[in-house]
C-alpha positions in Angstrom: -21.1 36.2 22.6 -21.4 32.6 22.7 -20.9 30.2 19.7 -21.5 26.6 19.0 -18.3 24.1 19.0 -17.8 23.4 15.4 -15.1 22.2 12.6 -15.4 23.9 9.6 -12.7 22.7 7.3 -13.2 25.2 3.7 -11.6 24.3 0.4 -8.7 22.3 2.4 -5.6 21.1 0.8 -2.3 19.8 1.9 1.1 18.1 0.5 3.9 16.7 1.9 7.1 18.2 1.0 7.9 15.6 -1.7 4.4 16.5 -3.2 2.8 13.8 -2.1 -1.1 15.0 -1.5 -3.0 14.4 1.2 -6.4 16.1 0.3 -7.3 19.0 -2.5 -10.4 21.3 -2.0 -12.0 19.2 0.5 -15.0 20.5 2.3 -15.9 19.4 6.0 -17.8 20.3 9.0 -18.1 18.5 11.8 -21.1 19.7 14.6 -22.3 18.4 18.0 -21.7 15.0 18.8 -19.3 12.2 18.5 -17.9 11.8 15.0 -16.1 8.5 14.0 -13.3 9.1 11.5 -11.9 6.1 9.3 -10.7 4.9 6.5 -8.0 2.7 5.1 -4.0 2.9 6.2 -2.6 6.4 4.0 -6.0 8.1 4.1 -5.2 11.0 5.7 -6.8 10.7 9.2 -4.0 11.6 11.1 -2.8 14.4 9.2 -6.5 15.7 9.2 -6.9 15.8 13.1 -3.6 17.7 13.0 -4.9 20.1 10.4 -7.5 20.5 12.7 -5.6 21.0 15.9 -3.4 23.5 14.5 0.0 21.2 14.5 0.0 21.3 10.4 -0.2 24.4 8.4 -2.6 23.6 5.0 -1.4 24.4 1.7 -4.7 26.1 0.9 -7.8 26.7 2.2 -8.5 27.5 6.0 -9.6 25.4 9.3 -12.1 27.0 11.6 -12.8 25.6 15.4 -15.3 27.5 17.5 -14.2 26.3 20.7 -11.2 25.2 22.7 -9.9 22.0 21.3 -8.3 19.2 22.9 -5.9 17.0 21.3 -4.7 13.5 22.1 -1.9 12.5 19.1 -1.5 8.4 18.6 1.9 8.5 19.8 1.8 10.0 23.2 5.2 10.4 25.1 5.6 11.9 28.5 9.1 13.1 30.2 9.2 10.9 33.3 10.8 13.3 35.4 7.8 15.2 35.5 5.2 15.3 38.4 1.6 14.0 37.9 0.4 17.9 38.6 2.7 18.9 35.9 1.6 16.3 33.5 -2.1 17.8 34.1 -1.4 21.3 33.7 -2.3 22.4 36.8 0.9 22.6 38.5 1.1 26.7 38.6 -2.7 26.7 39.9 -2.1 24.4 42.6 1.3 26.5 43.5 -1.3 29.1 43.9 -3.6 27.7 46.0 -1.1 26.3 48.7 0.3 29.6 49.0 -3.1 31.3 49.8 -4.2 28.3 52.3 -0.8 29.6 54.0 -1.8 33.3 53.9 -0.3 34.7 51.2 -2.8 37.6 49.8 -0.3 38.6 46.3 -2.7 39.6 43.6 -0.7 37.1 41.2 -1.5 33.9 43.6 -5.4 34.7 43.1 -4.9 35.3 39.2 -3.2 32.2 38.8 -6.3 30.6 40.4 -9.2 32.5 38.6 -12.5 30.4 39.0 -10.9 26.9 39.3 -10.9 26.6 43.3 -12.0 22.9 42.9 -8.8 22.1 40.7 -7.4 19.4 42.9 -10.8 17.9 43.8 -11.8 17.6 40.4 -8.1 16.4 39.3 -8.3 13.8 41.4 -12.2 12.6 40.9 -10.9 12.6 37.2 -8.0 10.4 37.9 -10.3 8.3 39.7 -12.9 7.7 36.4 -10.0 7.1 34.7 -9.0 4.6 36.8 -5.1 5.6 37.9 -6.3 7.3 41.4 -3.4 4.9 42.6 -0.7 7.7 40.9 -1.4 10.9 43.2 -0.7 14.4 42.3 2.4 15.1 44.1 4.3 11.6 42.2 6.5 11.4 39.9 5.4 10.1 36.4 8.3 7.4 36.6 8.2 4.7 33.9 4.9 4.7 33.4 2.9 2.4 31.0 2.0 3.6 27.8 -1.5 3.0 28.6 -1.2 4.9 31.9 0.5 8.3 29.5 -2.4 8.1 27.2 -5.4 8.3 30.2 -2.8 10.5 31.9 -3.3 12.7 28.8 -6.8 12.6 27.8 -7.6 13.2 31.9 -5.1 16.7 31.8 -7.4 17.5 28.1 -10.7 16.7 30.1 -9.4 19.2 33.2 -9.1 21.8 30.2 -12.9 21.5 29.6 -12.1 22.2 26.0 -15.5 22.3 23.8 -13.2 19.9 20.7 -12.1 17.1 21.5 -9.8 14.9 18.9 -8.4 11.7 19.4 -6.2 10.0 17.6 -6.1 5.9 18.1 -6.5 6.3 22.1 -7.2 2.5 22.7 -3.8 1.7 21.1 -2.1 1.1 24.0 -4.7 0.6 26.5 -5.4 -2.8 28.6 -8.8 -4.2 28.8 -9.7 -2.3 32.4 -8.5 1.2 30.8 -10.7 0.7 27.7 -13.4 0.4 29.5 -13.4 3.6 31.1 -12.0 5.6 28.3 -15.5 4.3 26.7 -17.3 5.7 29.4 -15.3 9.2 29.2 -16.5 9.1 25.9 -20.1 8.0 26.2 -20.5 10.7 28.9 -18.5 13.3 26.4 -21.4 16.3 25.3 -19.3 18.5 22.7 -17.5 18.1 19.5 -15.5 15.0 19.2 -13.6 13.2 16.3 -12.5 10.1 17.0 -10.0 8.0 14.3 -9.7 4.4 15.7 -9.9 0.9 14.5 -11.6 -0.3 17.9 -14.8 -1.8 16.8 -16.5 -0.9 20.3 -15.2 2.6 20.8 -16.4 2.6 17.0 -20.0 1.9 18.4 -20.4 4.2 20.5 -20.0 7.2 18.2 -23.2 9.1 16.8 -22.1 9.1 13.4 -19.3 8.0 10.2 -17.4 10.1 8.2 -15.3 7.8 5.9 -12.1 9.4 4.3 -11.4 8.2 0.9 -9.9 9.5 -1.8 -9.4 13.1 -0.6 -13.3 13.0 0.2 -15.5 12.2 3.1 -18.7 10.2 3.0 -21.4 10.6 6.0 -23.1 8.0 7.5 -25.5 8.6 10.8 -24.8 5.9 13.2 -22.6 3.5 14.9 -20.2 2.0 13.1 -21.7 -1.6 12.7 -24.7 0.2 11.4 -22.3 1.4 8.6 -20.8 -1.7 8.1 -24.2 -3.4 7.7 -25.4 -0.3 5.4 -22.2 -0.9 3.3 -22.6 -4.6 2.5 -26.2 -3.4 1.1 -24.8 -0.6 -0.9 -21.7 -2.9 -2.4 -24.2 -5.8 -3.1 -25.9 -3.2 -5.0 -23.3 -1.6 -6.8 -21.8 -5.0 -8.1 -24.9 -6.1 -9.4 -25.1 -2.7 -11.2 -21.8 -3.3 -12.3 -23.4 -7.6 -13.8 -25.5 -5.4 -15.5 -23.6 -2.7 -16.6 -21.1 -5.5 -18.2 -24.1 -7.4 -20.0 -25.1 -4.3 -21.6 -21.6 -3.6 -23.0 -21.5 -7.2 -24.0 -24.8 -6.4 -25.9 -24.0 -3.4 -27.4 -20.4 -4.7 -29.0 -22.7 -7.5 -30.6 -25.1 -4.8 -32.2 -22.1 -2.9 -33.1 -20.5 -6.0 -34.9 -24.5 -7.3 -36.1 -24.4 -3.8 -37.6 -20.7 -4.3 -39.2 -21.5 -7.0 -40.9 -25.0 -6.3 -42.4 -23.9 -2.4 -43.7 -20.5 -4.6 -45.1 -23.3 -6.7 -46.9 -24.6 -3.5 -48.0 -21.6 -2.1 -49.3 -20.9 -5.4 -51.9 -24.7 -5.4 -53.0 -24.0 -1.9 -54.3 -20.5 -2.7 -55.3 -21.8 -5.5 -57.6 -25.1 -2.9 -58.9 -22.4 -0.1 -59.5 -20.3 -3.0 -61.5 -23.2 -4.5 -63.9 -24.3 -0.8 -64.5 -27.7 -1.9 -64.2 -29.4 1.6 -63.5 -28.3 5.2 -64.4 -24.6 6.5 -63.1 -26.4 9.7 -61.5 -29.1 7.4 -59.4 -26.2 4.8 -58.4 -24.8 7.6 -57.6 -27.1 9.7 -55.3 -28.2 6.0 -54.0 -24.7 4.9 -53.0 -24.1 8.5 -51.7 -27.4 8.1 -49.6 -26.2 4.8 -48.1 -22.6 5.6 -46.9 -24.2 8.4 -44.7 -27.1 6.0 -44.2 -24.2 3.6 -43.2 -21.9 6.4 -41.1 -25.2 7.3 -39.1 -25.5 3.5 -37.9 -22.2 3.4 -37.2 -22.4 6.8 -35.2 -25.1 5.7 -33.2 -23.9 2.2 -32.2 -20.5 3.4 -31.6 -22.0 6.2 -29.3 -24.4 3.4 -27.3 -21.1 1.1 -26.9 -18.7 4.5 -25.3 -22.2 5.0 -23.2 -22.2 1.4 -22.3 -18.1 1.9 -21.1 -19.1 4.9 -19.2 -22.1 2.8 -17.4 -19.7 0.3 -16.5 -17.0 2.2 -15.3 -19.5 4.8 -13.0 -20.6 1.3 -11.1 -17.4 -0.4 -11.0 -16.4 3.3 -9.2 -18.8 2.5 -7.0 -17.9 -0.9 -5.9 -14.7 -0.4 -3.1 -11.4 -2.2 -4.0 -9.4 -1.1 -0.9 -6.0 -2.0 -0.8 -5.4 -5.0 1.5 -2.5 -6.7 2.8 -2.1 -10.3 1.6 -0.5 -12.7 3.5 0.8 -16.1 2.3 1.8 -17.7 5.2 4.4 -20.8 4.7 3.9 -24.1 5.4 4.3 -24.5 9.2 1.9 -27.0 10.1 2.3 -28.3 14.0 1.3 -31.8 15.3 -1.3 -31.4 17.6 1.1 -33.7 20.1 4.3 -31.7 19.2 5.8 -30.3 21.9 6.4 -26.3 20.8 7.2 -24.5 24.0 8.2 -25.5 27.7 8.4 -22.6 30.6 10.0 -23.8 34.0 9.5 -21.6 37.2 10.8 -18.6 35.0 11.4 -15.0 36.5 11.9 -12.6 33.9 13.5 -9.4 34.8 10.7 -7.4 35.5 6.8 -8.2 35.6 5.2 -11.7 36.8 6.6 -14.7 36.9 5.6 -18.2 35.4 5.4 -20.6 38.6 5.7 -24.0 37.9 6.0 -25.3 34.5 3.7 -24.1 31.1 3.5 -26.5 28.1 2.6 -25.1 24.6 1.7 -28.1 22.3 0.6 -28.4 19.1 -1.3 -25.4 16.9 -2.6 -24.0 20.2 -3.4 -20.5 20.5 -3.0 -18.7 23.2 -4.0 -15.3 24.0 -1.9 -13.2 26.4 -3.8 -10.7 28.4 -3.4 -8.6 31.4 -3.2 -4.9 33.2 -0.7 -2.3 31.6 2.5 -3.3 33.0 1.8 -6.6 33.8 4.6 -7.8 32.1 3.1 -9.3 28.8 6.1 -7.6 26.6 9.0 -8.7 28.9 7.4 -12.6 29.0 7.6 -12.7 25.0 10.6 -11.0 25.0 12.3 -13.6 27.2 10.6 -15.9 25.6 12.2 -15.0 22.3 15.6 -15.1 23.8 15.9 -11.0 23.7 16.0 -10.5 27.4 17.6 -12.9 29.8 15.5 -14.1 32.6 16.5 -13.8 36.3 16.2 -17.7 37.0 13.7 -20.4 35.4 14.1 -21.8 31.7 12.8 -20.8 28.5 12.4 -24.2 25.7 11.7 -23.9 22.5 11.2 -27.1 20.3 10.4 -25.3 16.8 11.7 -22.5 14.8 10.2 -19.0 16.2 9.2 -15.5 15.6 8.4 -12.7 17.4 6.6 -9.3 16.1 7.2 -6.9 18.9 4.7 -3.7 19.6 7.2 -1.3 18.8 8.4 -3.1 15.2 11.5 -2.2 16.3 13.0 -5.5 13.6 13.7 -3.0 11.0 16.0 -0.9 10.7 14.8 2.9 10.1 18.2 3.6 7.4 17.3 0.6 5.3 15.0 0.4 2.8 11.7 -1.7 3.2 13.3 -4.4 0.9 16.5 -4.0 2.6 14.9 -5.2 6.1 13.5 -8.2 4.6 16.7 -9.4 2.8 18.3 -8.9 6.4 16.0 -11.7 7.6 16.6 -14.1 4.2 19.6 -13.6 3.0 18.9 -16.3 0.8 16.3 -14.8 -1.0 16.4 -13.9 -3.8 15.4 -9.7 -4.6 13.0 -10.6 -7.6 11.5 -13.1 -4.4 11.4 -10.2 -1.6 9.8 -7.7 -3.9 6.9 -10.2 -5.1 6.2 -10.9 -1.6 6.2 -7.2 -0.5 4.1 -6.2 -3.1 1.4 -8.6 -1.3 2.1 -6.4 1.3 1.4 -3.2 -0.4 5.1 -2.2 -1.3 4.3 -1.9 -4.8 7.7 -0.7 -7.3 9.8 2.4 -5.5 7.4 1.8 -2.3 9.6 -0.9 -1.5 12.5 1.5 -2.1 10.9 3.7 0.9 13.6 4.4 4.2 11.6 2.2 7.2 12.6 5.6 8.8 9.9 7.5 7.0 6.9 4.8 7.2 3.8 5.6 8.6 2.3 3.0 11.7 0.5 1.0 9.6 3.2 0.7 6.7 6.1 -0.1 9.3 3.9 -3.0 10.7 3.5 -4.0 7.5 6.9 -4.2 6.5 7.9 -5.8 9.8 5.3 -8.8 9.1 6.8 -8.8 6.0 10.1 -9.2 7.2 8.9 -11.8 9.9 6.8 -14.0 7.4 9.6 -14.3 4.7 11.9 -15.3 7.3 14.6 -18.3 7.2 13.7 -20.7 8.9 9.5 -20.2 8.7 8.5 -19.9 11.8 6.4 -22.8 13.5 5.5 -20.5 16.5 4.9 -16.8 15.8 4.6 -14.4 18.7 2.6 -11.2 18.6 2.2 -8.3 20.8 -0.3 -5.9 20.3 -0.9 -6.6 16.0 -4.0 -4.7 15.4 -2.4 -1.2 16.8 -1.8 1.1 14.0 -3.9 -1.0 11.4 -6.9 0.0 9.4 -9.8 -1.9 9.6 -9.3 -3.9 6.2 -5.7 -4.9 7.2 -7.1 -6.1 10.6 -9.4 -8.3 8.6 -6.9 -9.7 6.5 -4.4 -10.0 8.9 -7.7 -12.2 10.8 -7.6 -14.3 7.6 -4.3 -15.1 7.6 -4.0 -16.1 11.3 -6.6 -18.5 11.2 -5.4 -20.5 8.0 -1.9 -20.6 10.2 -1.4 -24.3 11.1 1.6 -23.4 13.5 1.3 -22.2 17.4 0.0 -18.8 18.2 0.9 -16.3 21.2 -0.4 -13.2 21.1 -0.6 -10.7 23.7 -3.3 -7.8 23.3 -6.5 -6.1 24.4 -8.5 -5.6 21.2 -11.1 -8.9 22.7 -13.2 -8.9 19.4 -9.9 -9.7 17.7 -8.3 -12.2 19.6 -12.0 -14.2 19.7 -12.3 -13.9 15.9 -8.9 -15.8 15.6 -10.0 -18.8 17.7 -8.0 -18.3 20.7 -7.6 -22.0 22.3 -6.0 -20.6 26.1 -6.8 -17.3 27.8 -3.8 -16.8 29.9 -4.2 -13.7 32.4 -0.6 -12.0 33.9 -2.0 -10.7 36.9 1.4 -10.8 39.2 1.3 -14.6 38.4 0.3 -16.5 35.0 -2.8 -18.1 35.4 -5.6 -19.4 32.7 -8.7 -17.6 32.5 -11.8 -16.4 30.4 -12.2 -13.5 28.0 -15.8 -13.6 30.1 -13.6 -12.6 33.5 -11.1 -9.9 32.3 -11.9 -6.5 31.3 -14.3 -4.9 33.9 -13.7 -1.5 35.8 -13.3 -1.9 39.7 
C-alpha cells in the first residue's frame, strides 16, 4: 500500500532531565515540500528534528513519519579510518557486486545487491553534484574538512532515497563552492524536507515557514524573505494596536478618577443634607441607600472597562515580538586610519597556503577571509594569533588582539560561564562580569551554567563574552566562522555591533550576505596562495 511522506507530530512534549521543557502538547504536521524551521537560539529546533528522527524519546505524545527519513545532525563527525564506500553505506553492496563480476553465484552476494545494480554509478554521479568527485570510493576519508563530512553525509542520505529528509544547520561548515551545490540538492529535492538554518539563501529557497516560539509553531507560505517582509507588516500593526490599546487605558483611568471625584462630591452633598435634617430620616434614607448602589454600580462599570482596557493592552503587546538578543558594547578601540595594525612577511604556516611577499593591515580595515574548505583560513588566524608556530616568514602585530576561533574552544567546558570570562579579566570585578553577561543573555544562575553543558549558540555567546571583556580590549578582533550556530536575531545584532567597531576586522567565513552587510574593505581569497579578490568572483560551482 503506498502512503504519502508525512510528519505528524500529536500532542508532543519533551523535558530535559533537569525539567527544563522543551515543548508541551504541541501539534505539527509537516507535508510535501520544503519546510523551513526557525526561530530564536533555545527554541527547540534541534531537539525537534531529533524527536522527529527517532534520536529522542518524547515525554508524551507520539511522532509519526510515513516514509524513510534521512537525517543530517549540526555536528557531523566521521571516523577517518574509514573508506569513502563505508562512509556511504554501500560498502557490503559493492563487496557484492565485485564478487559476482568475478563469478561468484552465492545466493547471499545477489541479496546483498537486491535492485541497486547501478550503486557505484550513481555513488559516484552523486559525489560529483556534490562536488568532491576528487575523493573516490575506494579512499580513505583521512582528515577531511568539515565541510567535505557534511556533503559526504548528506550524499550517503541521498543514495538512501529516503522519502524525509531533515537537516540540521548543513551550511555551517560549508565554503562558498559547497553551498552552492547543497542549494541545488535541495532545489532539486521532491519529498518531505525540514530544514533548520540561519542561511538567508538556503532560507529562500524553501516553500514554506514554520516559526518555533514558545512551544508553538506559526505557518507562513513562502520563502523566507517573504516572511520577513510579512512580519515587519504584522509588527507595525501590532505596535500600533498596542499606541492604541495604551491610549485607551490612559482614557479609561481618567473616567475612573472623573468618576471618583464627582460620586466623592456626591457623597458630602448628602452628608451635609443628612446633617441639616432637611427632609424626612426614612426618604434620606432610601435616597442615600439608592446612591451608594447608584455609586457602587459606577464604580463597577468603570473599574470593569479599566481591567478590559489592561487586557486589550496586554493581548497586543503579546503580539508585538521581544526576542531576546545579544547586546554587545564593544570598548573603545578606535584605530587610525594610518596606524599600522598587522604586518605578514613571506609566512608559511604549517599547513594550508602561504602569504608570499609581505601583507599590511592598516587602520579600521576590514578584511574578509575567504576560500575552499581546507584552504587554510583557520591555520592563517591561528598563526596569526600566535597559537600555531609558522614554518618560516613573520607574524607582526602592532595593537592588542583577539581571536574567536570556530570551535570556541577559549572556554573551558568545567568552569562556569562567569568563570571563563573572569579567566580573561582577572581584574574585573564579578558584579562587572555578570552585568556584562547578562547583555549577553546569562541572566542570574545562567551565568552559573558549566560551558560544558551550553548549547552552540550559548557557547558562542559566552566565548564573545569572554573575548569582548578582555584585558587589554582588543584593537584587532579575529573571527572565524561567527554566524555558525547563531539565530537569526543574534546574527543581526552581532551585524550591529561589528559595524559600530572602530578597530581592524579579520574574519574568515562563507555566509556572503554577512560579511557584505558588515562593510568588508578587502576580499582576500586563500586559494594555495593569498591573493585579493571580489565577493563577485568566489563562490561558483565548476
Amino acid at each position: 500500500m503506498s502512503h504519502i511522506p508525512a510528519i505528524t507530530c500529536t500532542s508532543l512534549s519533551f523535558s530535559w532531565p533537569d525539567g527544563t521543557a522543551v515543548c508541551d502538547d504541541l501539534q505539527l504536521t509537516f507535508a510535501s515540500g520544503r519546510t523551513g524551521l526557525v526561530g530564536v537560539n533555545g527554541a527547540g529546533k534541534s531537539t525537534l528534528l531529533k524527536l522527529i528522527a527517532g534520536e529522542l524519546v518524547p515525554s508524551g505524545g507520539t511522532v509519526r513519519v510515513a516514509g524513510e527519513v534521512g537525517y543530517l545532525p549540526q555536528n557531523v563527525t566521521l571516523d577517518t579510518g574509514l573508506r569513502v564506500d563505508e562512509a556511504l553505506g554501500i560498502a557490503a553492496t559493492r563487496a557484492a557486486l565485485h564478487a559476482i563480476e568475478r563469478g561468484e553465484v552465492a545466493e547471499e552476494h545477489f541479496t546483498a545487491v537486491g535492485d541497486d545494480w547501478d550503486v557505484e554509478e550513481r555513488a559516484e554521479a552523486m559525489l560529483g553534484e556534490l562536488g568532491l568527485g576528487h575523493i573516490g570510493l575506494d579512499r580513505t576519508i583521512g582528515e577531511v574538512s568539515g565541510g567535505e563530512s557534511v556533503l559526504l553525509r548528506l550524499a550517503a542520505l541521498l543514495l538512501r532515497r529516503p522519502e524525509v529528509l531533515l537537516l540540521d544547520e548543513p551550511t555551517n561548515n560549508l565554503d562558498l563552492y559547497a553551498r552552492r551545490r547543497l542549494y541545488a540538492a535541495v532545489e532539486a529535492w521532491s519529498g518531505v524536507m525540514v530544514v533548520v538554518s540561519h542561511d538567508r539563501e538556503l532560507l529562500d529557497l524553501v516553500d514554506q515557514i514554520a516559526d518555533l516560539r514558545s512551544g508553538e509553531v506559526f505557518w507562513f507560505g513562502g520563502t523566507f524573505s517573504a516572511y520577513e517582509e510579512a512580519l515587519v507588516v504584522e509588527q507595525e500593526a501590532a505596535e500600533r494596536m498596542v499606541r492604541v490599546a495604551e491610549a485607551d487605558l490612559r482614557k479609561q483611568k481618567r473616567e475612573l478618577a472623573d468618576a471618583q471625584v464627582k460620586l466623592a462630591r456626591r457623597r458630602r452633598y448628602g452628608q451635609k443634607m443628612w446633617d441639616s435634617k432637611r427632609e424626612p430620616k426614612i426618604v434620606m434614607g432610601a435616597r442615600k441607600r439608592a446612591a451608594q448602589e447608584s455609586a457602587g454600580k459606577h464604580r463597577i462599570m468603570h473599574e470593569e472597562r479599566l481591567a478590559e482596557a489592561r487586557e486589550r493592552l496586554d493581548e497586543a503587546a503579546g503580539a508585538v515580538r521581544d526576542d531576546d538578543e545579544i547586546r554587545i558594547d564593544l570598548p573603545y578601540t578606535a584605530v587610525p586610519p594610518g596606524r599600522s595594525v598587522l604586518t605578514l612577511r613571506d609566512l608559511e604556516p604549517p599547513y594550508g597556503a602561504q602569504v608570499a611577499g609581505s601583507l599590511d593591515l592598516h587602520g579600521p580595515e576590514r578584511i574578509a577571509l575567504i576560500g575552499r574548505n581546507g584552504a587554510g583560513k583557520t591555520t592563517l588566524l591561528r598563526t596569526i594569533a600566535g597559537e600555531l608556530e609558522p614554518v618560516a616568514g613573520e607574524v607582526s602585530a602592532h595593537v592588542p588582539l583577539r581571536f574567536l576561533p570556530q570551535r570556541l574552544d577559549v572556554l573551558d567546558d568545567g568552569l562556569t560561564v562567569a568563570e571563563n570570562v573572569a579567566r580573561f579579566a582577572p581584574g574585573a570585578t564579578d558584579n562587572r562580569i555578570r552585568a556584562r553577561l547578562a547583555r549577553f543573555l546569562f541572566r542570574g544562575a545562567r551565568a552559573d551554567q558549566p560551558a560544558g553543558t551550553l548549547s552552540g549558540g550559548e557557547r558562542f555567546r559566552a566565548a564573545l563574552a569572554a573575548l569582548m571583556l578582555a584585558e587589554p580590549a582588543p584593537q584587532l578582533l579575529m573571527l572565524d566562522e561567527p554566524t555558525n550556530n547563531l539565530d537569526m536575531a543574534s546574527v543581526r545584532q552581532l551585524t550591529t555591533a561589528l559595524e559600530s567597531y572602530e578597530g581592524a576586522l579579520i574574519v574568515a567565513g562563507h555566509d556572503l550576505p554577512f560579511l557584505e552587510s558588515i562593510g568588508i574593505t578587502r576580499w582576500l581569497l586563500l586559494d594555495g596562495e593569498l591573493r585579493e579578490t571580489t565577493p563577485e568572483t568566489v563562490g561558483r560551482p565548476e
